[in-house]
C-alpha positions in Angstrom: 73.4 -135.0 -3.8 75.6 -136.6 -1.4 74.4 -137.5 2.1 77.6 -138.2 4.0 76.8 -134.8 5.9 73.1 -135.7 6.8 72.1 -137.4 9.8 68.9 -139.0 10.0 66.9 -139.7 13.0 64.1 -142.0 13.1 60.8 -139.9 14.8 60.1 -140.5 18.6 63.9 -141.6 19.6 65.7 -138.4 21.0 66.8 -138.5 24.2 64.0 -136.0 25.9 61.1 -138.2 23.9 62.7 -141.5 25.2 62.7 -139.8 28.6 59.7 -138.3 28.6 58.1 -142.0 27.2 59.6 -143.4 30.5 58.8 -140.7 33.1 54.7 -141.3 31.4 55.3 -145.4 32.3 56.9 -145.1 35.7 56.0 -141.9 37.2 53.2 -143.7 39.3 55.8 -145.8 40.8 58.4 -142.7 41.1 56.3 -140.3 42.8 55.3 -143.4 45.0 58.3 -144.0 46.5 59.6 -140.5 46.8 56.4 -139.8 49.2 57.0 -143.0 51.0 61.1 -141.9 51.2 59.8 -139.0 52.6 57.4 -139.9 54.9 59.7 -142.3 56.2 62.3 -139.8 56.9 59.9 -137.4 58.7 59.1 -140.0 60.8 62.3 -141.2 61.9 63.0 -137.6 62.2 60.4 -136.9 64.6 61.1 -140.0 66.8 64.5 -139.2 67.4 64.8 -135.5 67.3 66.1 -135.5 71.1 64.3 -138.7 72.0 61.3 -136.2 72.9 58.0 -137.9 74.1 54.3 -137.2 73.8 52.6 -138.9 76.7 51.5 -136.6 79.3 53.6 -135.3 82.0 56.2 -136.7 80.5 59.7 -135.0 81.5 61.1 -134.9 78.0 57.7 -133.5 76.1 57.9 -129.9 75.5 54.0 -130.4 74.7 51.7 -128.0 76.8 50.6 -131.9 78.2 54.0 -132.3 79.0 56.0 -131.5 81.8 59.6 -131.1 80.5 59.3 -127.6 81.9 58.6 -128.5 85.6 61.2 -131.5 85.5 64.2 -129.1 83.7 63.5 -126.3 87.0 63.8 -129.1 89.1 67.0 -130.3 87.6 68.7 -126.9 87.5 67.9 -127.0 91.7 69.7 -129.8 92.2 66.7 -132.3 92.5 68.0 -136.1 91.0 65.1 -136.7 88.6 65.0 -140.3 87.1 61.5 -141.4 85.1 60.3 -145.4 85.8 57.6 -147.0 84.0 57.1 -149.9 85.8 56.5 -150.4 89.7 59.5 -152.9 89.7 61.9 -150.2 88.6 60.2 -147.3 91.1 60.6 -149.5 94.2 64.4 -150.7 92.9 65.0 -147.3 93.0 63.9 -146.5 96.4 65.5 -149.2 97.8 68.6 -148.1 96.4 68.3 -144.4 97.5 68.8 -143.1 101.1 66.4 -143.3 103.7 64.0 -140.6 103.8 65.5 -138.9 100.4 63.4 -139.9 98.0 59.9 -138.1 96.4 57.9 -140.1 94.2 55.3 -138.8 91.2 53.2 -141.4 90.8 51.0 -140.7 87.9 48.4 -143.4 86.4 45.7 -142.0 83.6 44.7 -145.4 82.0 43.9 -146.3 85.5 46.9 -149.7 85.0 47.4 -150.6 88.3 45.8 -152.7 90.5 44.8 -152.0 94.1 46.9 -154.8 95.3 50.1 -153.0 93.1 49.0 -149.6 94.4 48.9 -150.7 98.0 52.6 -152.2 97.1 53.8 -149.1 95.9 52.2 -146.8 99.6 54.4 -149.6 101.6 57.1 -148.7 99.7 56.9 -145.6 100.3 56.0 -146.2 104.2 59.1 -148.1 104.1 61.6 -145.9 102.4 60.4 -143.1 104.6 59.4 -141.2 101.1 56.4 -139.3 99.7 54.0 -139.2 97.7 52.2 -137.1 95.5 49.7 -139.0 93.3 48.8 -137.1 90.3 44.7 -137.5 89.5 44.5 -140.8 91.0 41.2 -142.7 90.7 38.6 -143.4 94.1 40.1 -147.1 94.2 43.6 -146.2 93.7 43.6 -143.1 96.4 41.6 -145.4 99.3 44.4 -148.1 98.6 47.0 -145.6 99.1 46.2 -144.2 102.3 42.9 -144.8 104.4 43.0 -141.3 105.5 42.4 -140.1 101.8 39.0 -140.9 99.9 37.7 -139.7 97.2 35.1 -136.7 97.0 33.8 -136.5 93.3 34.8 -133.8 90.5 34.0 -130.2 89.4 34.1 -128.7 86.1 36.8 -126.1 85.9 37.4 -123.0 88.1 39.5 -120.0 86.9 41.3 -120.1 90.3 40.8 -121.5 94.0 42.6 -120.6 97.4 44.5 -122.7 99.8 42.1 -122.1 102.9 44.2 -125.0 104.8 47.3 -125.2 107.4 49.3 -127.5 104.4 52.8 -125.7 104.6 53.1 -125.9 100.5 49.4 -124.9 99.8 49.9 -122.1 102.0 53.2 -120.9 100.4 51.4 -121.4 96.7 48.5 -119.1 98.1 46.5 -119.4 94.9 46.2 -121.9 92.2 44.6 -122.0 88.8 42.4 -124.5 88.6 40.0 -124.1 85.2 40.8 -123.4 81.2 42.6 -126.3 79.5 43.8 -129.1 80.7 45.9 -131.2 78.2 47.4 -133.9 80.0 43.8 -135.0 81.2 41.2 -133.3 78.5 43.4 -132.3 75.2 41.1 -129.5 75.0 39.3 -126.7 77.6 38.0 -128.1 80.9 36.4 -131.5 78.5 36.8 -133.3 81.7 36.6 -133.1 85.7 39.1 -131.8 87.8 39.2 -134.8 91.3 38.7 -133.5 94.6 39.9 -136.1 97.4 39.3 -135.7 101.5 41.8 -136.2 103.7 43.6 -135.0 107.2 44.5 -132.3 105.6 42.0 -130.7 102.4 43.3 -127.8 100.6 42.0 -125.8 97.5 38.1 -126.7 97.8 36.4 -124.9 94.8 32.9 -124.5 97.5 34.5 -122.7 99.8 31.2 -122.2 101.8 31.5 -125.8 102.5 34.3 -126.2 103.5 36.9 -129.2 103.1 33.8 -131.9 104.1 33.3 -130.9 100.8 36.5 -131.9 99.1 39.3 -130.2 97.8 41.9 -130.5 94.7 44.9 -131.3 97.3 44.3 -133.4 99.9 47.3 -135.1 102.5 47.4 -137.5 105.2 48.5 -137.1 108.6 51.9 -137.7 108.4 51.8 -135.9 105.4 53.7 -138.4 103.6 51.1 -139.2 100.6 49.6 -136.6 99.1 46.9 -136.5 96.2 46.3 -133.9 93.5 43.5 -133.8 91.0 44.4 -131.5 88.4 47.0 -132.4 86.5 47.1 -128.6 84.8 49.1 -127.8 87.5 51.9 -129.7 87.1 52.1 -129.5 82.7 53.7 -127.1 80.8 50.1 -125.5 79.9 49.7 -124.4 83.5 52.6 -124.4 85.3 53.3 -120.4 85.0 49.8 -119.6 86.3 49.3 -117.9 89.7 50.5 -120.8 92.3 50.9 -123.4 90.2 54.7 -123.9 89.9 55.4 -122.7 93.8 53.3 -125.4 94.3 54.9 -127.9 92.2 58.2 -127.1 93.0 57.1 -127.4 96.5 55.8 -130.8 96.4 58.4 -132.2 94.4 61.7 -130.7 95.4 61.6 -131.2 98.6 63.9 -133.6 98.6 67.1 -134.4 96.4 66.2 -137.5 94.7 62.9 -137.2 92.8 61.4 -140.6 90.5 58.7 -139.6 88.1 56.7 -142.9 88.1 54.3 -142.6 85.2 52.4 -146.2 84.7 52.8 -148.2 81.2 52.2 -151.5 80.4 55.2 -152.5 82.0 53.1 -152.9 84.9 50.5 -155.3 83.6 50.8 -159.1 85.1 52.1 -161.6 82.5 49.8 -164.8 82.0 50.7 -167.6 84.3 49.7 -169.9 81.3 49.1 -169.2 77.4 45.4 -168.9 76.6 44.0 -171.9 74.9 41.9 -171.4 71.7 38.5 -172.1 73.8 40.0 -169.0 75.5 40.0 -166.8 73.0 37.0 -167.9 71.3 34.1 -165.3 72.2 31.6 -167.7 74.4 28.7 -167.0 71.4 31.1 -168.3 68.1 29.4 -172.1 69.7 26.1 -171.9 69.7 26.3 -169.2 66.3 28.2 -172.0 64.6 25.6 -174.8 65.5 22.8 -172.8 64.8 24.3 -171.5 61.3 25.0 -175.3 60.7 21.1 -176.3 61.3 19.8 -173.6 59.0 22.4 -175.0 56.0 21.3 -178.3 56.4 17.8 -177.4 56.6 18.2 -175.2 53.4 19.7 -178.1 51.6 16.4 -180.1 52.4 14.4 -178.0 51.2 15.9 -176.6 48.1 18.4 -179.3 47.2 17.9 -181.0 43.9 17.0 -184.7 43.9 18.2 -187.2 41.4 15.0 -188.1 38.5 14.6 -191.1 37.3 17.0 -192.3 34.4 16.1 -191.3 30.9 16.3 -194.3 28.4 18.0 -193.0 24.8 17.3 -195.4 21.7 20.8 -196.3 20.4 22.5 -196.0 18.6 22.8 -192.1 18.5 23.2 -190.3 15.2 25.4 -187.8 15.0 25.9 -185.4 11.8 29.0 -185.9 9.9 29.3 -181.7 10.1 29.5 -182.0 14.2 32.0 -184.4 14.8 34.2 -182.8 12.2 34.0 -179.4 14.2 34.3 -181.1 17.7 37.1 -182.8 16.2 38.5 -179.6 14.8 38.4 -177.8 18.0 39.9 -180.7 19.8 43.0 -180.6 17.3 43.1 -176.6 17.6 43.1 -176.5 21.9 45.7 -179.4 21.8 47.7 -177.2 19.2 48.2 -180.5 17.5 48.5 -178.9 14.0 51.1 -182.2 12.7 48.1 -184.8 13.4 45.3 -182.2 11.9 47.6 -181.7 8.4 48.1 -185.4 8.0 44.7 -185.8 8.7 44.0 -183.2 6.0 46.8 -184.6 3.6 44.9 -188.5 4.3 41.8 -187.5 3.5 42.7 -185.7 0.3 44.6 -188.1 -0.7 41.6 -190.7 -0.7 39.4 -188.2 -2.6 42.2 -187.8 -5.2 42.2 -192.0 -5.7 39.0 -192.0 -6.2 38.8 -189.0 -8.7 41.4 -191.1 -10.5 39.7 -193.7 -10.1 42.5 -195.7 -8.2 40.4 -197.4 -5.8 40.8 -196.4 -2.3 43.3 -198.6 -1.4 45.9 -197.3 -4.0 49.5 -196.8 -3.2 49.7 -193.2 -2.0 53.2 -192.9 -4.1 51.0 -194.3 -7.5 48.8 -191.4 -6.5 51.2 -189.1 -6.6 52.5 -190.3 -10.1 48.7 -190.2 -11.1 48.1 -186.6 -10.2 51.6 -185.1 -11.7 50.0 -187.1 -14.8 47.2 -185.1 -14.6 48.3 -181.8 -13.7 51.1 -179.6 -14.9 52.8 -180.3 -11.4 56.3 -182.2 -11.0 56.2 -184.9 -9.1 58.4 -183.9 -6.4 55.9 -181.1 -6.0 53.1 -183.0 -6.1 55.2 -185.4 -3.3 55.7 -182.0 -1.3 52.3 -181.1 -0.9 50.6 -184.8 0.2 53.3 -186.3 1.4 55.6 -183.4 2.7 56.6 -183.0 5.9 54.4 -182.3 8.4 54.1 -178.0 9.8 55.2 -176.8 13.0 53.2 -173.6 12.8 49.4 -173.1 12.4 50.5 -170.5 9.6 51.9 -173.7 7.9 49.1 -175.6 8.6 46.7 -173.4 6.2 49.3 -172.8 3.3 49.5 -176.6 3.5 45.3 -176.7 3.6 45.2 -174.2 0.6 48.0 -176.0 -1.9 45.5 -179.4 -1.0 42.2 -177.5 -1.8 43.9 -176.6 -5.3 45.4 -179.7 -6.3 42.1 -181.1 -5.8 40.5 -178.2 -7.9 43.0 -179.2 -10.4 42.6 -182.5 -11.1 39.2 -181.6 -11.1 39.2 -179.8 -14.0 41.2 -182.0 -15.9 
């Protein structure tokens, strides 16, 4: 039978068991970096999918704790809306704008600013002829922005809450909603207090039995010119189409054509006059924790350490059996790989035990004991001459065929 027409393939090498072979090896690192490929597209995905934001009261965060709805009304009015994050770039602005054109939101929740900056950013204002409306300020922030505003506390929140003032755009809002969630401050349903603030003027004030002595969730000065508002809800997507809330908002901040929306960032934090030193920014109890961790190791040395004995005297001189120092010698030769020096050692000392089975003395030529054992064995010379004086291995696999043909030449001549 011919087998020109067969083809024989060896088992395991088709193309789907040589692929399946390497999917088993790499598919760890595969399935790796398609999730990371991924990811990394999502991501990129997200942060550039219309340069969208997710701060709160951001204009460009369609979030319910943004406010891209308020800002996009505002546009379609007419109102110039241009965001700052730094109060360098809100009062560059205003200086450039017209006099008395120009409405500033000015809204700070990580509480950045300091009251010196705040009180910067009310003369500003005072000297632009601008307003205000400060979104949720803090006690310090709101008594640094106008000494006719101070703060009143907080309340948990209310489903709604009138005007009850003369204030032409709490009026004209009528009603707003002041309770359910509030994401822009709580990221979940009334977590946190709605501000109430005193003022000239002190609209919305959830106790309406007391009055505005007892504070109110809008509050104005006398001129009318800074105005402070402590629920946020009003303003965010979230809220913004409940009762009031956008005739107010609209109100407040398109009342004029030029509009900055001033949210705080770390833009706005001081620089260091001079770069912290390491004492710096070395907590002030790393010193003493250092010393005293220092005095307990040396103490712990002094009491456990191990002192030097006397010296022990050892009678010389030492004896030491033939069998070790041929195994530490052995081992020596095997870590050092030195298999040339151990097969001449071998070939040496067989050749001394062959002499003196031939009785050649031990100083005997080695070539007249090579002559002397071909005597006595069946062996050529040139064999003989191969095995005891041959060259010497490279390989340890040498090495033992080299031990072996020595350990029966001996047996040989032996027997003779």
């Amino acid at each position: 039978m011919g087998t020109a027409d067969h083809a024989f393939v060896a088992e395991d090498t088709t193309a789907a068991q040589r692929l399946a072979r390497w999917w088993h090896k790499y598919r760890f690192w595969i399935i790796g970096g398609a999730v990371f490929v991924v990811l990394s597209i999502l991501a990129f995905v997200m942060t550039n999918s219309g340069n969208r934001s997710l701060d709160s009261l951001a204009i460009n965060n369609p979030a319910p704790a943004g406010a891209q709805a308020a800002a996009s009304v505002l546009k379609d009015q007419g109102v110039a809306l241009e965001a700052t994050t730094s109060l360098l770039a809100t009062t560059d602005a205003l200086a450039q704008n017209a006099y008395g054109s120009s409405t500033v939101l000015f809204y700070d929740p990580r509480n950045i600013l300091t009251p010196a900056q705040v009180s910067e950013l009310a003369a500003a204002i005072e000297q632009n002829g601008a307003k205000l409306v400060a979104i949720a300020p803090g006690p310090v922030a709101v008594k640094n922005l106008s000494p006719e505003l101070s703060s009143a506390g907080s309340t948990a929140g209310i489903p709604r809450v009138d005007a009850q003032c003369e204030h032409v755009d709490a009026a004209a809002a009528g009603t707003i909603s002041g309770g359910g969630p509030d994401p822009a401050l709580n990221a979940g349903p009334a977590k946190g207090p709605i501000l109430l603030y005193k003022g000239a003027q002190t609209c919305f004030t959830p106790n309406a039995k007391s009055g505005p002595a007892s504070g109110g969730l809008l509050a104005s000065n006398s001129a009318g010119d800074i105005t402070a508002l402590g629920f946020s809800g009003v303003v965010n997507n979230h809220n913004l189409g409940q009762v009031g809330n956008a005739a107010l908002t609209f109100r407040l901040l398109g009342s004029k054509p030029n509009l900055l929306w001033y949210t705080s960032s770390l833009n706005d934090v001081p620089p260091a006059q001079t770069a912290p030193s390491l004492a710096d920014l070395t907590p002030a109890w790393m010193f003493p924790a250092a010393a005293w961790l220092m005095l307990v190791a040396v103490v712990g040395v002094l009491w456990r350490g191990r002192r030097n004995g006397p010296l022990v005297a050892e009678p010389l001189p030492v004896i030491v059996k033939a069998s070790e120092t041929m195994a530490g010698r052995a081992r020596l030769y095997q870590d050092a790989r030195a298999v040339d020096i151990a097969t001449r050692t071998l070939a040496h000392a067989s050749l001394t035990r062959l002499a003196h089975a031939l009785r050649l003395g031990h100083s005997a030529d080695p070539s007249a004991v090579v002559d002397a054992v071909a005597a006595a064995t069946s062996r050529t010379n040139a064999e003989v001459h191969a095995i005891l004086l041959g060259e010497p291995p490279q390989t340890e696999k040498d090495m033992l065929r080299i031990a072996a043909d020595l350990a029966a030449l001996e047996e040989e001549v032996a027997r003779r």
